[in-house]
C-alpha positions in Angstrom: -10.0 3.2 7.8 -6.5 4.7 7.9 -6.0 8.0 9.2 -4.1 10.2 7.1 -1.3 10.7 9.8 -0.4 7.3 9.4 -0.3 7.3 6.0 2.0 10.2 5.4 4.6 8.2 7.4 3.7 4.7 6.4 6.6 3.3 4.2 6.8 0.2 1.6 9.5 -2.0 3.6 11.0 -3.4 0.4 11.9 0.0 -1.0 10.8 2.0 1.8 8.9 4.5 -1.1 5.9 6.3 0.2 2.8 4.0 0.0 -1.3 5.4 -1.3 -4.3 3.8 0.0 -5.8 1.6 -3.3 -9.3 3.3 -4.2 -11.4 0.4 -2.6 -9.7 1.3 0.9 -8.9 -2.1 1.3 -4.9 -1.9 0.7 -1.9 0.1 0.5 -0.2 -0.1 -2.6 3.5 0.8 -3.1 4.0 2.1 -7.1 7.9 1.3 -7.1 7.5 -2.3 -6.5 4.5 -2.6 -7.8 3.0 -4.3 -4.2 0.1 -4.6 -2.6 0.2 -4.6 1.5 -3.6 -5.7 2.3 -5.4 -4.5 5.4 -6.9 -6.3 8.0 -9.5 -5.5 10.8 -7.9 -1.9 10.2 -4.4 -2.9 10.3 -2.2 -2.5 7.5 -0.3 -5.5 7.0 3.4 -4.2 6.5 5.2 -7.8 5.5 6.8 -8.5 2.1 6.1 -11.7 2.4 2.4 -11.4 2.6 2.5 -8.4 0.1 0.6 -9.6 -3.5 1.2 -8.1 -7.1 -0.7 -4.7 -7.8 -3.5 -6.0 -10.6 -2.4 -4.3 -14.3 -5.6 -2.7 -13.4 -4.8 -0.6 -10.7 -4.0 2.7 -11.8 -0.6 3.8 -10.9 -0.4 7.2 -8.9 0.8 10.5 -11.0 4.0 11.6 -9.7 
């Protein structure tokens, strides 16, 4: 799992918006461009070309 020091400076590289960690843990998901960046063998996967479509249903985050 990601440690939250990571996350608070983890970045979406497209838009470079802060990123959340999806609910299943097994993504980061970027709200503004609607991206998922999947993560593998605990390493989050920071390419836009691998990044895939958030699902309609995954909630977006309250700002």
């Amino acid at each position: 799992m990601i440690n939250q020091a990571l996350l608070d400076i983890l970045a979406c590289p497209k838009c470079k918006q802060p990123v959340r960690l999806t609910a299943d843990n097994n993504g980061l998901a970027c709200d503004n461009c609607r991206l998922l960046y999947e993560i593998r063998d605990d390493i989050p996967i920071m390419l836009i070309d691998e990044a895939k479509p958030l699902d309609n249903a995954e909630p977006k985050a309250k700002k």
